[in-house]
GUDRENMI-144694 format. One record per residue: x, y, z of N, C-alpha, C in turn; residue in three letters. Coordinates in nm, 2 decimals, decimal comma. Atoms other than C-alpha are relative to their C-alpha. Last residue first. Example, Ala and Ser with C-alpha at 12.3 -4.5 7.8 and 13.67 -1.06 7.14 Angstrom:
% GUDRENMI-144694
{nc1: -0,09 nc2: -0,11 nc3: 0,00 cac1: 1,37 cac2: -0,11 cac3: 0,71 cc1: -0,08 cc2: 0,11 cc3: 0,08 resn: SER}
{nc1: 0,09 nc2: -0,12 nc3: 0,00 cac1: 1,23 cac2: -0,45 cac3: 0,78 cc1: 0,09 cc2: 0,12 cc3: 0,00 resn: ALA}
***
This chain:
% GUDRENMI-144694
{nc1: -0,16 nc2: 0,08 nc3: -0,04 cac1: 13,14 cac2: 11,45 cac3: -9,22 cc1: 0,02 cc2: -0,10 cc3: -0,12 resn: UNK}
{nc1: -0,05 nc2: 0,17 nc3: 0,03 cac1: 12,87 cac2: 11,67 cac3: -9,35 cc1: 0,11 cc2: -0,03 cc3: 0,06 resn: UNK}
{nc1: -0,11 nc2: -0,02 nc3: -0,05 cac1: 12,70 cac2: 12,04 cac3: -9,20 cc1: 0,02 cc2: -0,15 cc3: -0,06 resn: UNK}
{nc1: 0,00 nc2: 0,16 nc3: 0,01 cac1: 12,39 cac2: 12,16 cac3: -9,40 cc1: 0,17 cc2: 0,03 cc3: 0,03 resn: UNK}
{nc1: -0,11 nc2: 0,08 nc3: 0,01 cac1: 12,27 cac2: 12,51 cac3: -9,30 cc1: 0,03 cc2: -0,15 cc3: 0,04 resn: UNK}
{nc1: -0,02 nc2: 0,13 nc3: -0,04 cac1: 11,96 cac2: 12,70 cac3: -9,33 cc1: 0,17 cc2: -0,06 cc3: -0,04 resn: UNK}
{nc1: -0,16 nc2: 0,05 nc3: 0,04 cac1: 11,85 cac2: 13,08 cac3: -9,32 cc1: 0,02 cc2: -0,20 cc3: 0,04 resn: UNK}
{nc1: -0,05 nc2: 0,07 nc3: -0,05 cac1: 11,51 cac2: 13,28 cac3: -9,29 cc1: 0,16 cc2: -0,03 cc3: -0,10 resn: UNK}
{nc1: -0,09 nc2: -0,07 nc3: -0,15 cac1: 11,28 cac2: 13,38 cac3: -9,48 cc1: 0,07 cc2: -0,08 cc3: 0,08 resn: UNK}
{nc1: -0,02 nc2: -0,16 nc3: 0,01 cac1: 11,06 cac2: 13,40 cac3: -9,81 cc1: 0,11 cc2: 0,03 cc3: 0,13 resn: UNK}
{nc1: -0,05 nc2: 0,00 nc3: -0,09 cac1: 11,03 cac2: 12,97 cac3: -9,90 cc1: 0,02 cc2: 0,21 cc3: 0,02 resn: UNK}
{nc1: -0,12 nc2: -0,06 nc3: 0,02 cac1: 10,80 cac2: 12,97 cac3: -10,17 cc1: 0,02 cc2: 0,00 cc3: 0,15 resn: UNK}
{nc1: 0,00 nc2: -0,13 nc3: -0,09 cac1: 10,47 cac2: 12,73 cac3: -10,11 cc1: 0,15 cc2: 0,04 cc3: -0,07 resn: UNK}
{nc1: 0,02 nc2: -0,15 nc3: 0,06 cac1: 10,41 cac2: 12,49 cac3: -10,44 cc1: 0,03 cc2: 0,16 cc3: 0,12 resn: UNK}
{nc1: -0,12 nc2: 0,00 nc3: 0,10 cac1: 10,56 cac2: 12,16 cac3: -10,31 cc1: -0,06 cc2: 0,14 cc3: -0,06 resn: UNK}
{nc1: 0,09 nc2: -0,07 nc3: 0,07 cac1: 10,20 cac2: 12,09 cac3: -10,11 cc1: 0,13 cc2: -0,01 cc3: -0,13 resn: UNK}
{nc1: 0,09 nc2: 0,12 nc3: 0,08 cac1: 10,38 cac2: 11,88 cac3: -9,90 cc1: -0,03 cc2: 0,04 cc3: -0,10 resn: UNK}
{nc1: 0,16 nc2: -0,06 nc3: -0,10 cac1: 10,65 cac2: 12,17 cac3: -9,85 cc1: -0,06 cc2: -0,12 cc3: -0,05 resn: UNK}
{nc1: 0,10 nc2: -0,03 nc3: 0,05 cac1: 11,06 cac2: 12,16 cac3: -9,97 cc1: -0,15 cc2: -0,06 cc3: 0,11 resn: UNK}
{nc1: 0,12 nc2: -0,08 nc3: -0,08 cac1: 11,39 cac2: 12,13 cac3: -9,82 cc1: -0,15 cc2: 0,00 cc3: -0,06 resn: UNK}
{nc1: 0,07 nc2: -0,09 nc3: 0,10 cac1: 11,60 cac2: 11,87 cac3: -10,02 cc1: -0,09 cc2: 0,04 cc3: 0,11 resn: UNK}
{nc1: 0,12 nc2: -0,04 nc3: -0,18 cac1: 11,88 cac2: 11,71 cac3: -9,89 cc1: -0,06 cc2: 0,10 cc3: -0,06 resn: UNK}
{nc1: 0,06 nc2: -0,12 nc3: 0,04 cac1: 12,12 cac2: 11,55 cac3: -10,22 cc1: -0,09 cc2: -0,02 cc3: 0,14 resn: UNK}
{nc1: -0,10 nc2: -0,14 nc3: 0,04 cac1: 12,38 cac2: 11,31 cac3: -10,27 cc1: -0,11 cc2: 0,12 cc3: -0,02 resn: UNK}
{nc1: 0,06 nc2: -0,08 nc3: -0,02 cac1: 12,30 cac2: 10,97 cac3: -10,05 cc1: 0,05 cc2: 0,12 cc3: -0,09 resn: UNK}
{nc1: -0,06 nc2: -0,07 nc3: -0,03 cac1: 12,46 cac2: 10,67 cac3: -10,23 cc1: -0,12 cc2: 0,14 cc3: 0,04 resn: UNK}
{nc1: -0,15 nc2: -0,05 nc3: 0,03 cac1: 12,23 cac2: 10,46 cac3: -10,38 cc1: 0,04 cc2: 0,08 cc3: 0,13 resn: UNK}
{nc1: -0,05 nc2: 0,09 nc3: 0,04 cac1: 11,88 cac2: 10,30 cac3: -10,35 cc1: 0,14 cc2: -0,03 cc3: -0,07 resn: UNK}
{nc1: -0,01 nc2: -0,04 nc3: 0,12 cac1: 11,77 cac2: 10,45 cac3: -10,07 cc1: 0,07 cc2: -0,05 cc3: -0,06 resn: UNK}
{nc1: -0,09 nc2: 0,07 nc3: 0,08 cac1: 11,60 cac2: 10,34 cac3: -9,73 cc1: 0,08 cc2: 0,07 cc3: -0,12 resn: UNK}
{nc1: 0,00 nc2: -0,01 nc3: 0,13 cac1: 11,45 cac2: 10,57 cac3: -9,52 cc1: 0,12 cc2: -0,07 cc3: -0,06 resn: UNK}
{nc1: -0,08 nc2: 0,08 nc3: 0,09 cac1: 11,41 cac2: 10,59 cac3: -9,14 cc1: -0,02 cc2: 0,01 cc3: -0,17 resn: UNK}
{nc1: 0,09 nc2: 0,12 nc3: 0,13 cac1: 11,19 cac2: 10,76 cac3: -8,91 cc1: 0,17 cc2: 0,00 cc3: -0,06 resn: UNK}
{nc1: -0,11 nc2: 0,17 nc3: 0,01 cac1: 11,21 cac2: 11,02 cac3: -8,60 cc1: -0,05 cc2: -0,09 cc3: -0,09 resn: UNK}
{nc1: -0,01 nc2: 0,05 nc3: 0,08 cac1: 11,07 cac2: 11,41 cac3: -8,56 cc1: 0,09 cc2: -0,16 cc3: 0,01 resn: UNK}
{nc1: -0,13 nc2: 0,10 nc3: -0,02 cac1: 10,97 cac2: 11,57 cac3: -8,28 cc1: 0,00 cc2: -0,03 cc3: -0,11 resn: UNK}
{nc1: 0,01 nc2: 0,12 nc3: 0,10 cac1: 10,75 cac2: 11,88 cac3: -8,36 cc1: 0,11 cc2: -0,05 cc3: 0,05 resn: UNK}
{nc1: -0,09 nc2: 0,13 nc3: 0,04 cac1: 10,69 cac2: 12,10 cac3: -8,15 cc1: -0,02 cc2: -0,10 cc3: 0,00 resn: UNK}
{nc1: 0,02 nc2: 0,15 nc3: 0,03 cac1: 10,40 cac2: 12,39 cac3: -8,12 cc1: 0,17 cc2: -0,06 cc3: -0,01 resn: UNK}
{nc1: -0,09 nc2: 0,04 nc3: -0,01 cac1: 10,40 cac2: 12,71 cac3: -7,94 cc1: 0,02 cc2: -0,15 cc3: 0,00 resn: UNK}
{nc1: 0,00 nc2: 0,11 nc3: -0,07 cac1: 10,06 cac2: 12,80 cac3: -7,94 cc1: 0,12 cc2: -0,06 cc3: 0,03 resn: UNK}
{nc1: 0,07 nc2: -0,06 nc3: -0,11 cac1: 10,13 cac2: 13,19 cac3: -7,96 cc1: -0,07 cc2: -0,15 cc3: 0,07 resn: UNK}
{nc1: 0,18 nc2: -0,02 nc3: 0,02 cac1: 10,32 cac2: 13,12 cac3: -8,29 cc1: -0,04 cc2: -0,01 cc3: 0,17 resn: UNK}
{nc1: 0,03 nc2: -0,13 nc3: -0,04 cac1: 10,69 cac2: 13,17 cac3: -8,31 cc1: -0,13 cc2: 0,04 cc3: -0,02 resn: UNK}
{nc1: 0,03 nc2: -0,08 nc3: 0,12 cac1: 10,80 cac2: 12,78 cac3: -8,45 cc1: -0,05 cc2: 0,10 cc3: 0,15 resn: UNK}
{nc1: 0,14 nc2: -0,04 nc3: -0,12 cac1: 10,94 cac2: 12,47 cac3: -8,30 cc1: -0,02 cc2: 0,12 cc3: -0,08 resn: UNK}
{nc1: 0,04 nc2: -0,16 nc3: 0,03 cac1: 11,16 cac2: 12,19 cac3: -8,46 cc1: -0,10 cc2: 0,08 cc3: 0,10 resn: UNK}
{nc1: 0,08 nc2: -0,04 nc3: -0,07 cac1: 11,35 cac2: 11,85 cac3: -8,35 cc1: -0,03 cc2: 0,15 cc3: -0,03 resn: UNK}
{nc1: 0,09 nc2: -0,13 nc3: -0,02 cac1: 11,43 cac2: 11,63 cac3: -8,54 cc1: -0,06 cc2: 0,05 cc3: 0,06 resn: UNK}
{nc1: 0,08 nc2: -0,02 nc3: -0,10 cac1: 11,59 cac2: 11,25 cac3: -8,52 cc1: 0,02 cc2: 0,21 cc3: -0,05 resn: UNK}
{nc1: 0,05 nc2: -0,14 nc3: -0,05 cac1: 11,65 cac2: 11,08 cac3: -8,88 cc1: -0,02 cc2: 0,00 cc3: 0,12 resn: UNK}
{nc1: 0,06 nc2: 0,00 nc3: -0,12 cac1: 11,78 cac2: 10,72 cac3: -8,99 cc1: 0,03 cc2: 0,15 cc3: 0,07 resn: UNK}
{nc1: -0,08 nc2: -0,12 nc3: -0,13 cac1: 11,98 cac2: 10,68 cac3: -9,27 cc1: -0,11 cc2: 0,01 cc3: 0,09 resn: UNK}
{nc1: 0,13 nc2: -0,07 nc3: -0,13 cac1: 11,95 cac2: 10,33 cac3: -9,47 cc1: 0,04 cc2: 0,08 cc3: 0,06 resn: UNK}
{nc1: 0,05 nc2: -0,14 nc3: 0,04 cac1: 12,26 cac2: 10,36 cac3: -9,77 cc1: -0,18 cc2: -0,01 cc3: 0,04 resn: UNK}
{nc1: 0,10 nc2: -0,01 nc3: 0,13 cac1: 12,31 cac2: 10,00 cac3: -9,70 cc1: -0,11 cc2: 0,09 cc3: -0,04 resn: UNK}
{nc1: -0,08 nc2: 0,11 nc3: 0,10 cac1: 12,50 cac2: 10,08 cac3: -9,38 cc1: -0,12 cc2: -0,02 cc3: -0,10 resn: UNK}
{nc1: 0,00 nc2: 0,14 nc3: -0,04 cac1: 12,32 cac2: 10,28 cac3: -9,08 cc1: 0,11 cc2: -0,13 cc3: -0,08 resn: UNK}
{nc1: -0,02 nc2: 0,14 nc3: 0,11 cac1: 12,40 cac2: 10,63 cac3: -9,18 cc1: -0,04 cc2: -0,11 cc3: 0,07 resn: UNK}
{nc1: -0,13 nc2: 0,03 nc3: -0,04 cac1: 12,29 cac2: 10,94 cac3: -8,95 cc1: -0,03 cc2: -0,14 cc3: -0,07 resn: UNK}
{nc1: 0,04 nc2: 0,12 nc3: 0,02 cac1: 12,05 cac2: 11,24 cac3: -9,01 cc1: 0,17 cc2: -0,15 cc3: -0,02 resn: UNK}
{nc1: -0,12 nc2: 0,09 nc3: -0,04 cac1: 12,03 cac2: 11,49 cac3: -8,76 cc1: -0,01 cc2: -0,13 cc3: -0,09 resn: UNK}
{nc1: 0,01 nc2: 0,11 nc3: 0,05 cac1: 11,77 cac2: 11,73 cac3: -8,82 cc1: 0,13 cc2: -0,09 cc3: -0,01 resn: UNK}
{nc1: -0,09 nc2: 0,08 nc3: 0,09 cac1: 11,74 cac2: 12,08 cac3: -8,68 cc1: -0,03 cc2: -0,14 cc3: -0,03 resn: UNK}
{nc1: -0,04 nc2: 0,18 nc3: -0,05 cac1: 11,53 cac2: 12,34 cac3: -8,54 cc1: 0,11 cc2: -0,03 cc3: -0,09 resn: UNK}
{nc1: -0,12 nc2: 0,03 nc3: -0,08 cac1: 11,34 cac2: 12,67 cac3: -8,62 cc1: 0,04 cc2: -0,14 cc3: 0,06 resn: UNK}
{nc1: -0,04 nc2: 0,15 nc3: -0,02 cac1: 11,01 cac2: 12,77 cac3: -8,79 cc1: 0,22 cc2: 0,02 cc3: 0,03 resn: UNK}
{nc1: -0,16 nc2: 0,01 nc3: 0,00 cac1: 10,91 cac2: 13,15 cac3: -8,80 cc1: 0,03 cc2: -0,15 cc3: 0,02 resn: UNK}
{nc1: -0,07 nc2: 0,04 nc3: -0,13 cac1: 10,56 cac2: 13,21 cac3: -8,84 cc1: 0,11 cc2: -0,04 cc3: -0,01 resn: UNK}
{nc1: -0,04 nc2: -0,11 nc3: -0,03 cac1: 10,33 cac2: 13,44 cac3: -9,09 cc1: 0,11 cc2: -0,06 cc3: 0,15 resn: UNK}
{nc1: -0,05 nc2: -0,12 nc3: 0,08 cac1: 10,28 cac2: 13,21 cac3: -9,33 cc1: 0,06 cc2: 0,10 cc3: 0,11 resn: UNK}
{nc1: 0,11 nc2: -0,11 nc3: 0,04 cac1: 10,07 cac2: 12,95 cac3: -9,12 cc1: 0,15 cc2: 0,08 cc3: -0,05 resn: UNK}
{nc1: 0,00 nc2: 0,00 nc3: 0,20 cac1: 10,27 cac2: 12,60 cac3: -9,17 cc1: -0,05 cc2: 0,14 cc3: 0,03 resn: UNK}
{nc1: 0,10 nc2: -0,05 nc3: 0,08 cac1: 10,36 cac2: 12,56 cac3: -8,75 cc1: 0,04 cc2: 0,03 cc3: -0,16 resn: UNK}
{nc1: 0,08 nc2: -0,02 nc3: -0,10 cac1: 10,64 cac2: 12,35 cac3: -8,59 cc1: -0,15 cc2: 0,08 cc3: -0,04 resn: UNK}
{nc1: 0,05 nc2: -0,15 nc3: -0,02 cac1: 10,78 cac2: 12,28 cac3: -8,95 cc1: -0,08 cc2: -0,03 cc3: 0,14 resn: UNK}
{nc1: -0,09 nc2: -0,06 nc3: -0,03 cac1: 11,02 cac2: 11,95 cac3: -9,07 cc1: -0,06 cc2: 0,17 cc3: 0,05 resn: UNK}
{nc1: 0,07 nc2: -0,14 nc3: -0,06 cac1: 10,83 cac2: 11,68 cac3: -9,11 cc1: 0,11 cc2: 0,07 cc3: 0,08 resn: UNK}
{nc1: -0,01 nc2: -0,02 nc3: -0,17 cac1: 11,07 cac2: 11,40 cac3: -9,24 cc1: -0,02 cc2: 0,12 cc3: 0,00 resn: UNK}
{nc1: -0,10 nc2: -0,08 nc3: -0,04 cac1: 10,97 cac2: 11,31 cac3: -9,63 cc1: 0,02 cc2: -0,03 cc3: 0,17 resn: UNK}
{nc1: -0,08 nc2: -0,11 nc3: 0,11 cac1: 10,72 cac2: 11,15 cac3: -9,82 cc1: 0,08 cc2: 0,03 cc3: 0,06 resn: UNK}
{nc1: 0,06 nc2: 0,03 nc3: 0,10 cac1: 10,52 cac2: 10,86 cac3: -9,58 cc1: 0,12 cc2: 0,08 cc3: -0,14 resn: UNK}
{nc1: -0,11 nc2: -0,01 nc3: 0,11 cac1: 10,59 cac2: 10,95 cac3: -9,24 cc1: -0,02 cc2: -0,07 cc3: -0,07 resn: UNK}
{nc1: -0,05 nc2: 0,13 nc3: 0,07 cac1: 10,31 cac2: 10,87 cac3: -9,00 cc1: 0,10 cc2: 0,10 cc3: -0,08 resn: UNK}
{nc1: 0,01 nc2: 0,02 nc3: 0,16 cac1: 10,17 cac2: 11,21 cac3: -8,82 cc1: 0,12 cc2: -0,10 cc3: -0,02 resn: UNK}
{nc1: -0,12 nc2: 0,04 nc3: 0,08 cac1: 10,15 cac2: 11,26 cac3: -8,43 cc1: -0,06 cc2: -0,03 cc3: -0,16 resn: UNK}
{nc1: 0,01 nc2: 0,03 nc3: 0,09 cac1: 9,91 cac2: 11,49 cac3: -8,21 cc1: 0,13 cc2: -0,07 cc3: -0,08 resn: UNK}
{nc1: -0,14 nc2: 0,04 nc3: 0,08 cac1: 9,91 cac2: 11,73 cac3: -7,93 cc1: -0,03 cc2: -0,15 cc3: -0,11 resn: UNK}
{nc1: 0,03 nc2: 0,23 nc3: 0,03 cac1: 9,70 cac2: 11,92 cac3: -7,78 cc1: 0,11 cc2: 0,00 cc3: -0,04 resn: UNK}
{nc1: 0,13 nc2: 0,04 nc3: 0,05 cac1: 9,66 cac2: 12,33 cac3: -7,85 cc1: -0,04 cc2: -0,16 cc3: 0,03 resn: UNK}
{nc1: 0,08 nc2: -0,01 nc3: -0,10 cac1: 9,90 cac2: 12,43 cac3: -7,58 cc1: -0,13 cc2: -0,04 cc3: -0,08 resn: UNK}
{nc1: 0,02 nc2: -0,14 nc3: -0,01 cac1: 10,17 cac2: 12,26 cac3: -7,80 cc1: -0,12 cc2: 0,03 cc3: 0,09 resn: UNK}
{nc1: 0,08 nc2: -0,04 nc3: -0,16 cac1: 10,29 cac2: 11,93 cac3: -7,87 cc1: 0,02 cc2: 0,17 cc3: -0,01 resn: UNK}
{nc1: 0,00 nc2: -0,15 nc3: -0,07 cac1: 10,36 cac2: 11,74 cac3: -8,19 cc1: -0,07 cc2: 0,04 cc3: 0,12 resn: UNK}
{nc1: 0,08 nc2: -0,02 nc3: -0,12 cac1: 10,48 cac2: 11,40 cac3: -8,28 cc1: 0,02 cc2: 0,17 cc3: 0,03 resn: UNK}
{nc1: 0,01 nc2: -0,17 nc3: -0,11 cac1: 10,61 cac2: 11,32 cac3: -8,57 cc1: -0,08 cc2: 0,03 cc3: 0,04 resn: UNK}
{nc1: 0,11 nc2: -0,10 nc3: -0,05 cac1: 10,64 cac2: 10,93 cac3: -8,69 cc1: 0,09 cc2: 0,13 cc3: 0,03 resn: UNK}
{nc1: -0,01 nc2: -0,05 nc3: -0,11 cac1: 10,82 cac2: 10,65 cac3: -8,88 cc1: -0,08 cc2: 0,09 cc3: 0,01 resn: UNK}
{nc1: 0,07 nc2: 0,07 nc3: -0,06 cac1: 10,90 cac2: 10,53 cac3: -9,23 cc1: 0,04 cc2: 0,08 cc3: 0,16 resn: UNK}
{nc1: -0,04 nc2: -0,06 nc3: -0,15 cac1: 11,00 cac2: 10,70 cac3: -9,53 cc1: -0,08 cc2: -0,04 cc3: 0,11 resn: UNK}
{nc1: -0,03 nc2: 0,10 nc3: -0,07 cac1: 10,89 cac2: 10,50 cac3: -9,83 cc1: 0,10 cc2: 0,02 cc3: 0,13 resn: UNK}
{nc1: 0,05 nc2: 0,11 nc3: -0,10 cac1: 10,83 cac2: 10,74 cac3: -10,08 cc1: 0,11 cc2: -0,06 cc3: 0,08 resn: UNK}
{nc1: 0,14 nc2: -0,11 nc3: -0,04 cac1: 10,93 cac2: 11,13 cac3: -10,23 cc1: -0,10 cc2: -0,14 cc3: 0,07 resn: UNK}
{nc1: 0,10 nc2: 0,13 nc3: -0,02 cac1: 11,30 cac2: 11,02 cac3: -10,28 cc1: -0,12 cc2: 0,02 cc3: 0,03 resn: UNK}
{nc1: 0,08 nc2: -0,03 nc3: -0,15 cac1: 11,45 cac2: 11,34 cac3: -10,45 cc1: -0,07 cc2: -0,14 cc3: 0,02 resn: UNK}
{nc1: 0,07 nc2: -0,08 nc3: -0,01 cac1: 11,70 cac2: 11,19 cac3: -10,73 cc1: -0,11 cc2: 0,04 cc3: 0,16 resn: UNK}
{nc1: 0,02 nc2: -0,01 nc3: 0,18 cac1: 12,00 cac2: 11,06 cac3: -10,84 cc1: -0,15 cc2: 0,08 cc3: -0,02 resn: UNK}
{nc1: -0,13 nc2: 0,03 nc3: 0,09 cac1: 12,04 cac2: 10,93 cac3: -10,48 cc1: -0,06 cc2: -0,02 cc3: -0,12 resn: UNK}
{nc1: -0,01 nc2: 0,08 nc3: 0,09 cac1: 11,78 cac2: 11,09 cac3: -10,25 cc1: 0,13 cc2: 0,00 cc3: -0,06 resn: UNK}
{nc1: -0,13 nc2: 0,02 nc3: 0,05 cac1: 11,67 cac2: 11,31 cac3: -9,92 cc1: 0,02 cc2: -0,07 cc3: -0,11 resn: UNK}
{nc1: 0,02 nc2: 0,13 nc3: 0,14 cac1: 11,33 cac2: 11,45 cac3: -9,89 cc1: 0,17 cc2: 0,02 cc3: 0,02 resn: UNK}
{nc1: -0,12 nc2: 0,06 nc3: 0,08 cac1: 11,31 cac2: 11,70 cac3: -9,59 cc1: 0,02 cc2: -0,06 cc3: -0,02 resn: UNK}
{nc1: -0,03 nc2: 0,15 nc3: 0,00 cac1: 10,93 cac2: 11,82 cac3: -9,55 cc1: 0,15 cc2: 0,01 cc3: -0,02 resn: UNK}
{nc1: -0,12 nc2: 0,06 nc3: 0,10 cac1: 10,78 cac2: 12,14 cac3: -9,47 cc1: 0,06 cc2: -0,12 cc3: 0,02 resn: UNK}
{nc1: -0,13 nc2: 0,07 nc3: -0,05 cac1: 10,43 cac2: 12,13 cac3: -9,39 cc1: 0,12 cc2: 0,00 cc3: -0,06 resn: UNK}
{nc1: -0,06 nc2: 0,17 nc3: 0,07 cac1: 10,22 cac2: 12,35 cac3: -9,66 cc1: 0,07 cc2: -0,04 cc3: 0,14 resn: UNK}
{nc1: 0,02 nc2: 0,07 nc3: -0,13 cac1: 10,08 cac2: 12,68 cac3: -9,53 cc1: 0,01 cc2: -0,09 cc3: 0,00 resn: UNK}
{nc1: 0,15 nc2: 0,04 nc3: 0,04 cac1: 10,18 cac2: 12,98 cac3: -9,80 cc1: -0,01 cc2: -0,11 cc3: 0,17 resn: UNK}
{nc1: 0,16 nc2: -0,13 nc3: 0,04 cac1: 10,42 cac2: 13,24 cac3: -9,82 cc1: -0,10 cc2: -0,10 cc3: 0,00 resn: UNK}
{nc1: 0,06 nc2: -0,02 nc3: 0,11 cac1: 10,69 cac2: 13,06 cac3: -9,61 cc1: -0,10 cc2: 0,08 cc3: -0,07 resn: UNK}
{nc1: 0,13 nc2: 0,02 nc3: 0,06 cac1: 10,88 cac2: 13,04 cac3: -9,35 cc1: 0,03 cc2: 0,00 cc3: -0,09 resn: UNK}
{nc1: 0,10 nc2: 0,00 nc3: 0,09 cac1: 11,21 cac2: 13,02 cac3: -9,18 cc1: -0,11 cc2: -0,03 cc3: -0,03 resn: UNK}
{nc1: 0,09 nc2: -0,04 nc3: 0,04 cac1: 11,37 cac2: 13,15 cac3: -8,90 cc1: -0,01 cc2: -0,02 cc3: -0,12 resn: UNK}
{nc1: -0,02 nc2: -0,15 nc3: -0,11 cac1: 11,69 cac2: 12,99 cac3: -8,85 cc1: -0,06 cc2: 0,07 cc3: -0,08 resn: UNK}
{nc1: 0,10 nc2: -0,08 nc3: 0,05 cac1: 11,69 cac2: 12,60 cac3: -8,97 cc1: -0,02 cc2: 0,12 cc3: 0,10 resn: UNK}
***
């Protein structure tokens, strides 16, 4: 992820799925630090994927996600963003699914922000 935002202030999330977006049963935490404190969030929907949501910030990072066997993959992330607190997010959790992995889906909690910037690339073996 190379500079992206949004138009709005949603977390971005990455939902993976077979046949379709999985939107439960992601398990684990992200932990953020910045000069404001710092703070973690459960995983639940997705793997938090934004150092700051405000609109006007640039998010940056990557996501590493790696098979286990019975199409379990297991996430580590690390993002950070171009805000004046200079937040990061760690990211780590797990997800089961109930097939074959065939899709990585960027999207926001909210699901309504537009993406306006930036650039992303998916690399597979």
């Amino acid at each position: 992820m190379n500079g992206v935002s949004t138009n709005g202030s949603s977390t971005y999330l990455i939902q993976v799925g077979s046949g379709s977006p999985q939107t439960t049963g992601y398990n684990g935490y992200s932990s953020r630090q910045g000069s404001t404190g710092s703070g973690y969030t459960a995983l639940s929907s997705g793997f938090i994927a934004s150092g700051s949501t405000a609109s006007t910030m640039a998010n940056y990072g990557s996501l590493t996600l790696t098979l286990l066997g019975s199409n379990t993959w297991v996430c580590t992330g690390m993002f950070t963003d171009t805000s004046t607190i200079n937040n990061t997010i760690n990211t780590v959790g797990s997800v089961a699914l109930s097939g074959a992995l065939d899709r990585v889906i960027l999207t926001t909690v909210a699901g309504t922000d537009t993406f306006d910037a930036g650039s992303i690339n998916i690399l597979y073996e």
